[in-house]
N, CA, C and O atoms as CSV, one atom per row, in Angstrom:
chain,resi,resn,atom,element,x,y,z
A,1,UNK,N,N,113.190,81.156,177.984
A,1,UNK,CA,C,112.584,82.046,177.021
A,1,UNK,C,C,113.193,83.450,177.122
A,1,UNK,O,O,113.583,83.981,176.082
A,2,UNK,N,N,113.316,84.159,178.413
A,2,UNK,CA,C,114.034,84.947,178.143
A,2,UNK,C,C,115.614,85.134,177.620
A,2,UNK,O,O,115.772,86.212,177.048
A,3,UNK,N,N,116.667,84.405,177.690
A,3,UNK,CA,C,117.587,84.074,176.559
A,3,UNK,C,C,117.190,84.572,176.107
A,3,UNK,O,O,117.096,85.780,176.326
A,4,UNK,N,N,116.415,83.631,174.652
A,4,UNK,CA,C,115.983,84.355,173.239
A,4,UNK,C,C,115.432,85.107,173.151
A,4,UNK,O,O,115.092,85.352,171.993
A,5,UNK,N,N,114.810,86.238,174.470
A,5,UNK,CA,C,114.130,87.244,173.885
A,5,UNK,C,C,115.264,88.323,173.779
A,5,UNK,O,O,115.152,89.303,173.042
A,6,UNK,N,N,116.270,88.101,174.495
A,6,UNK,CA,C,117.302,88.921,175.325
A,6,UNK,C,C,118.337,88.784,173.851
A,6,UNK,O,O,119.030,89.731,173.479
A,7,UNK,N,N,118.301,87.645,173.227
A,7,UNK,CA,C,119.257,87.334,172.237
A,7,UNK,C,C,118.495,88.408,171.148
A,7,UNK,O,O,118.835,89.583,171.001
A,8,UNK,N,N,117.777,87.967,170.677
A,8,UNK,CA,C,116.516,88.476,169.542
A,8,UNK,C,C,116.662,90.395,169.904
A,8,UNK,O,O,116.913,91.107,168.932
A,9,UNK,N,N,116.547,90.835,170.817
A,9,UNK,CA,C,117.005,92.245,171.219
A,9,UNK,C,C,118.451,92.329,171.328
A,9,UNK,O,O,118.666,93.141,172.228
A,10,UNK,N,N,119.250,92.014,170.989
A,10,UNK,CA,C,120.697,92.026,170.737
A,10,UNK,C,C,120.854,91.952,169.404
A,10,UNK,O,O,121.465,92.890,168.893
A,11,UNK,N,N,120.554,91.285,168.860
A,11,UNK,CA,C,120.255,90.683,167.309
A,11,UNK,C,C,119.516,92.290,167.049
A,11,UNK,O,O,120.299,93.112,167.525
A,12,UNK,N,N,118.675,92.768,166.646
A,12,UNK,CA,C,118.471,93.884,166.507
A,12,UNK,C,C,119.079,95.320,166.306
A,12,UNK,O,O,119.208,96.082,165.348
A,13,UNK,N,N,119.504,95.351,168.106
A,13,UNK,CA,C,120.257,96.264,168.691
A,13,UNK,C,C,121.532,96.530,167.628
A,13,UNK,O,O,121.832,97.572,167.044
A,14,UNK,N,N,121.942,95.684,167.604
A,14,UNK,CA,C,123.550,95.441,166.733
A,14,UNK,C,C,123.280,95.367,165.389
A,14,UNK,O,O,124.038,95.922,164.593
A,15,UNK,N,N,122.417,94.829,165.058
A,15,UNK,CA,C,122.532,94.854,163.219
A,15,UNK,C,C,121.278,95.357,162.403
A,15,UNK,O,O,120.834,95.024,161.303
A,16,UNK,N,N,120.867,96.285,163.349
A,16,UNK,CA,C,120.074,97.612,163.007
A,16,UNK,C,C,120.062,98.703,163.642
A,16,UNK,O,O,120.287,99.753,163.041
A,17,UNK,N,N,119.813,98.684,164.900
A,17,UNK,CA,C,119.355,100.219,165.823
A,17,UNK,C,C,120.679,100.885,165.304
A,17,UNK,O,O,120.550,101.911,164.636
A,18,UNK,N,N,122.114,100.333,165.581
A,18,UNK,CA,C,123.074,100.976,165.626
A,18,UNK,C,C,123.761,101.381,164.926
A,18,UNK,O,O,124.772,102.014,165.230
A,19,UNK,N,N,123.279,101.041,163.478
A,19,UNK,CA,C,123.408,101.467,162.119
A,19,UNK,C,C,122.604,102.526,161.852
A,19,UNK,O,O,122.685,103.366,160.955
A,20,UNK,N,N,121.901,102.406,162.639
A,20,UNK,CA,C,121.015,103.885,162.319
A,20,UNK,C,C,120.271,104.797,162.991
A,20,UNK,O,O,119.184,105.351,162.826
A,21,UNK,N,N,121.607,104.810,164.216
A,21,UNK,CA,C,120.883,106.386,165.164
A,21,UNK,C,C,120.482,108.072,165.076
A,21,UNK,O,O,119.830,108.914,165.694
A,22,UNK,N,N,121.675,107.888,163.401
A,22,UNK,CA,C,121.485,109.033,162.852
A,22,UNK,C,C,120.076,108.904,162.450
A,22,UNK,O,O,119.473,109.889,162.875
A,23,UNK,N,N,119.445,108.258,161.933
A,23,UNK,CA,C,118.297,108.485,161.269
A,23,UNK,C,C,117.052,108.241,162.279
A,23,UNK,O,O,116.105,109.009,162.110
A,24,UNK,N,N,116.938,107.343,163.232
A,24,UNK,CA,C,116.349,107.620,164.679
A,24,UNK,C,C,116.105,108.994,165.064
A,24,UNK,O,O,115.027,109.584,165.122
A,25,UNK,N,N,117.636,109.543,165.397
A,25,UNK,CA,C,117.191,110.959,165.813
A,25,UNK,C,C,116.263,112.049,164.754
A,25,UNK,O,O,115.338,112.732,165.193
A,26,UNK,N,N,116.588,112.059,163.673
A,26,UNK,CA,C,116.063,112.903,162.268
A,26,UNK,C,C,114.797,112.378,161.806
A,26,UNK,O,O,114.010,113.292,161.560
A,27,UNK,N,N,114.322,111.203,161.599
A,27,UNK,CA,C,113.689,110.654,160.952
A,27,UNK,C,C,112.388,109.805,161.691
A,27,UNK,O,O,111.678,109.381,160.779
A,28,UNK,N,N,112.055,109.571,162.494
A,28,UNK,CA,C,111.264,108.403,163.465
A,28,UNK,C,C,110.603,107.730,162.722
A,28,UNK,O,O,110.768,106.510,162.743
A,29,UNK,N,N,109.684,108.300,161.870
A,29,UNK,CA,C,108.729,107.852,160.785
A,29,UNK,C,C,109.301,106.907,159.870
A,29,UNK,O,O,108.690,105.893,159.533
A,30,UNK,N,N,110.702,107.260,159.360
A,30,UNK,CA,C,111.546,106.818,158.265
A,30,UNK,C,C,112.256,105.571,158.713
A,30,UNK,O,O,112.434,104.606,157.969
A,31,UNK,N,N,112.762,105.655,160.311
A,31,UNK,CA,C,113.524,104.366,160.908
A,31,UNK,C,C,112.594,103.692,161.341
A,31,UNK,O,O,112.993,102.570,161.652
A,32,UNK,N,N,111.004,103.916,161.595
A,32,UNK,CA,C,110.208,103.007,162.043
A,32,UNK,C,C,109.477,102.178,160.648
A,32,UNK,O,O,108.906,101.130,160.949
A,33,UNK,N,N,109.452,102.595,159.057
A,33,UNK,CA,C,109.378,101.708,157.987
A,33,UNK,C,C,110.472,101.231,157.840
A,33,UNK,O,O,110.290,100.039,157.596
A,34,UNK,N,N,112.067,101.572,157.846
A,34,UNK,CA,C,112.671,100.694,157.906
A,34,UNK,C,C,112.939,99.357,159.157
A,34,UNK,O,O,113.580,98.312,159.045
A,35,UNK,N,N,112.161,99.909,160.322
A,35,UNK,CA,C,112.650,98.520,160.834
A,35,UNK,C,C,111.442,97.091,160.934
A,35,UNK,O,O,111.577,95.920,161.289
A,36,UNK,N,N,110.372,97.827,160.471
A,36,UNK,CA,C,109.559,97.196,159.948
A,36,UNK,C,C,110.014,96.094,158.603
A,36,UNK,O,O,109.590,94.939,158.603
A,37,UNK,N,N,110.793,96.546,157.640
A,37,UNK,CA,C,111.153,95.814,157.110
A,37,UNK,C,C,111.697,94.691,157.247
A,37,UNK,O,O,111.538,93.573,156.758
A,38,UNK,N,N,112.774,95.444,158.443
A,38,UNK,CA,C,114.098,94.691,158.663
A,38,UNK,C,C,113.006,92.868,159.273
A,38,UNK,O,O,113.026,91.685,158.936
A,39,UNK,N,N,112.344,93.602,160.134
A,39,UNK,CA,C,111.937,92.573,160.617
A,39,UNK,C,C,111.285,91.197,159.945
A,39,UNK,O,O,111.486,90.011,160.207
A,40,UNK,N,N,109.981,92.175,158.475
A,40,UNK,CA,C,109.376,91.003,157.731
A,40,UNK,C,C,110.807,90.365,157.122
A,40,UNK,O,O,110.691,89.170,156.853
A,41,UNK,N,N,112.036,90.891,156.873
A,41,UNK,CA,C,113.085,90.257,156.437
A,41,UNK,C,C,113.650,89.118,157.248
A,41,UNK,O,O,114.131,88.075,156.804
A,42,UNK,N,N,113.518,89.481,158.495
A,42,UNK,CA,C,114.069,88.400,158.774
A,42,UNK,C,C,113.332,87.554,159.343
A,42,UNK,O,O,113.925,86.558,159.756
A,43,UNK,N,N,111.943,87.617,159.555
A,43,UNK,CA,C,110.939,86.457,160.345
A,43,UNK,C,C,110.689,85.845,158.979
A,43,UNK,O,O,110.387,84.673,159.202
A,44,UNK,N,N,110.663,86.135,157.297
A,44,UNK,CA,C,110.432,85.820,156.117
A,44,UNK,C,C,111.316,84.621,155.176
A,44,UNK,O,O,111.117,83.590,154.534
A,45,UNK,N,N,112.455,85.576,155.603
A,45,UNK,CA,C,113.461,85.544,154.470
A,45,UNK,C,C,114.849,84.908,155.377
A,45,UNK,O,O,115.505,84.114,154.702
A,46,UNK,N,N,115.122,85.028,156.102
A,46,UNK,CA,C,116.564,85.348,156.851
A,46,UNK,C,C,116.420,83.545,157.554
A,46,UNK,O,O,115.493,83.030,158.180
A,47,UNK,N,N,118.111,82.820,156.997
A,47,UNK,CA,C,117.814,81.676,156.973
A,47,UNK,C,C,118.393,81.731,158.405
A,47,UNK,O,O,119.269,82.588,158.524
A,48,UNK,N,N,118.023,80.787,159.893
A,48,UNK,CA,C,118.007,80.549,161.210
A,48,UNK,C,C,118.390,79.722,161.442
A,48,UNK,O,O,117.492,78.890,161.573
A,49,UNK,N,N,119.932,79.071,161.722
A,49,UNK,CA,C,120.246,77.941,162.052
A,49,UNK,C,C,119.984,76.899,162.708
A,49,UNK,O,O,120.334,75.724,162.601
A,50,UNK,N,N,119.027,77.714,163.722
A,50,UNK,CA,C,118.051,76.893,165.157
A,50,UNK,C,C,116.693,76.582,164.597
A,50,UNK,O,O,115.670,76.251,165.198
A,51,UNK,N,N,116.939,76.787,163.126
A,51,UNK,CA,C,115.170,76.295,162.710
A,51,UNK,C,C,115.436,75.325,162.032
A,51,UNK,O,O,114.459,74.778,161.520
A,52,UNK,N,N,116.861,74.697,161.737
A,52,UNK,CA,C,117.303,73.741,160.937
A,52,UNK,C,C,117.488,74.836,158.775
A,52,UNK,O,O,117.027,74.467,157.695
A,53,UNK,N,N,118.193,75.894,159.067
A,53,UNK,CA,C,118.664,76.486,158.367
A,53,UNK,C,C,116.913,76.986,157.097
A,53,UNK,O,O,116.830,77.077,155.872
A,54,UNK,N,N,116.275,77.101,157.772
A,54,UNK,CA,C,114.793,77.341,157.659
A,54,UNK,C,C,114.497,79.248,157.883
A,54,UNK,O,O,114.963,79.803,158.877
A,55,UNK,N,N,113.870,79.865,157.063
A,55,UNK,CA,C,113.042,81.029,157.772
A,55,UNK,C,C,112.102,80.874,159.041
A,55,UNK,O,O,111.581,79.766,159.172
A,56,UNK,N,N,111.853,81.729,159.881
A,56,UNK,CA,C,110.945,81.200,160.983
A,56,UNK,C,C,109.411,81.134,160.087
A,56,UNK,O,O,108.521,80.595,160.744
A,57,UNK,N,N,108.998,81.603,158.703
A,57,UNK,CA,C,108.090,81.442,158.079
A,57,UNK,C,C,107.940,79.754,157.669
A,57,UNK,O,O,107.025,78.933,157.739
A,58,UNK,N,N,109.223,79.734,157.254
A,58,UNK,CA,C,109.117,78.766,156.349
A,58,UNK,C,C,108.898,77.084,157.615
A,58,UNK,O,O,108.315,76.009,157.480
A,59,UNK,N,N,109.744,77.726,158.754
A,59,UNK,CA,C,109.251,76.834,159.500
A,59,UNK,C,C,108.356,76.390,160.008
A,59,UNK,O,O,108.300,75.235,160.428
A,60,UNK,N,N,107.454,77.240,160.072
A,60,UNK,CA,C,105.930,77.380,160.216
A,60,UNK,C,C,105.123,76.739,159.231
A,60,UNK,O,O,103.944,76.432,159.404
A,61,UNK,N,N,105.757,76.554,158.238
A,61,UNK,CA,C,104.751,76.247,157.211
A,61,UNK,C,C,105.110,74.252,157.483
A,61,UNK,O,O,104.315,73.326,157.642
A,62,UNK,N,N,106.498,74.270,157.434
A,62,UNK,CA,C,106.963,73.097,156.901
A,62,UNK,C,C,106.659,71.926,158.375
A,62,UNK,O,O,106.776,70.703,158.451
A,63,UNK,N,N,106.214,73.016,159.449
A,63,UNK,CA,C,106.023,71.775,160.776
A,63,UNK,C,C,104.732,72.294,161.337
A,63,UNK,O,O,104.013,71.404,161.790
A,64,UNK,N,N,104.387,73.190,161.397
A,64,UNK,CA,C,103.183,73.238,162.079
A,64,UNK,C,C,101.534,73.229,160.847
A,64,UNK,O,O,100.391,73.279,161.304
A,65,UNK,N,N,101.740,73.181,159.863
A,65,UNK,CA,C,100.769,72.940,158.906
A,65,UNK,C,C,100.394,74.098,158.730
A,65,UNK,O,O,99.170,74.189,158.833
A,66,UNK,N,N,101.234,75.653,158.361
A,66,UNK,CA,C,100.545,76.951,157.922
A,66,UNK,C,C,100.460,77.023,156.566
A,66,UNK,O,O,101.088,76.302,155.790
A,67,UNK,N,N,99.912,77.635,156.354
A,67,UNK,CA,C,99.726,77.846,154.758
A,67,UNK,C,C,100.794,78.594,154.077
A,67,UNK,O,O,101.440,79.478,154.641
A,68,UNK,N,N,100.965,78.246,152.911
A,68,UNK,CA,C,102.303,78.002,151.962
A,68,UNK,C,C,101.523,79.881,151.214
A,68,UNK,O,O,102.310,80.429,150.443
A,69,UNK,N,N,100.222,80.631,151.453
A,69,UNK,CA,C,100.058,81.774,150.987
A,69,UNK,C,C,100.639,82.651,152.297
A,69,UNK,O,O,101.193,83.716,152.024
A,70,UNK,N,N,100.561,82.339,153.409
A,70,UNK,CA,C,100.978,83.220,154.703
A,70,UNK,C,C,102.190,84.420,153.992
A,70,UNK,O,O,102.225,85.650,153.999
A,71,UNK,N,N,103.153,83.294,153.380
A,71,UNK,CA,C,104.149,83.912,152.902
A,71,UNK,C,C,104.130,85.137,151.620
A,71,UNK,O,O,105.093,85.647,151.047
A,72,UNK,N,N,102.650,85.380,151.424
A,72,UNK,CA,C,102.460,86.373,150.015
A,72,UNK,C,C,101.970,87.557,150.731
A,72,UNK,O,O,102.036,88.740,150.399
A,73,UNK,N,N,101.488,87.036,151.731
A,73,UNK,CA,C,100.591,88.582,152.492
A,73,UNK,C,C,101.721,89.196,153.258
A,73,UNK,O,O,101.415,90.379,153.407
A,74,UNK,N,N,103.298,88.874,154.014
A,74,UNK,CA,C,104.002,89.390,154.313
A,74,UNK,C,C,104.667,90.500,153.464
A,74,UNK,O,O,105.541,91.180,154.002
A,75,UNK,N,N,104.314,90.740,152.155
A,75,UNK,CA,C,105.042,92.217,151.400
A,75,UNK,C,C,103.662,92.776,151.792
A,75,UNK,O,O,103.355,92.933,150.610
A,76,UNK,N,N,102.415,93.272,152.540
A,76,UNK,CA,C,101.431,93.628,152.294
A,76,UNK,C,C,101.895,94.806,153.605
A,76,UNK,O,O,101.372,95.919,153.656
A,77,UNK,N,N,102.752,94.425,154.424
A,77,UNK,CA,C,102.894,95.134,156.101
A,77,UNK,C,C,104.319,95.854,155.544
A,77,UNK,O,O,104.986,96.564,156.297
């Protein structure tokens, strides 16, 4: 488990934090709604090869029996 937590903070690190330290330093408020996004983007939307090319939403829905609305309340955060 740690791997993927270690991966998942790399994944981040690299294709967000570091795109945007300028705005980190200036902004906190502004880089903390954007990484909020980043994230419903990719636990939502962002297809995961290790989920069988699935969102981790969609995987949720399609194996563990979540509800097919889960996915409407994620633009709400």
């Amino acid at each position: 488990m740690n791997t993927q937590i270690e991966s998942f903070n790399r994944t981040i690190q690299e294709g967000f934090i570091d795109w945007r330290l300028n705005l980190l330093s200036t902004d906190i408020n502004a880089f903390n709604q954007k990484l909020v996004d980043r994230l419903l983007w990719y636990n939502t939307k962002r297809i995961h090869s290790s989920l069988n090319n699935q969102s981790p939403l969609q995987y949720l829905i399609n194996n563990f029996g979540f509800s097919k609305r889960l996915g409407s309340y994620a633009k709400y955060f």
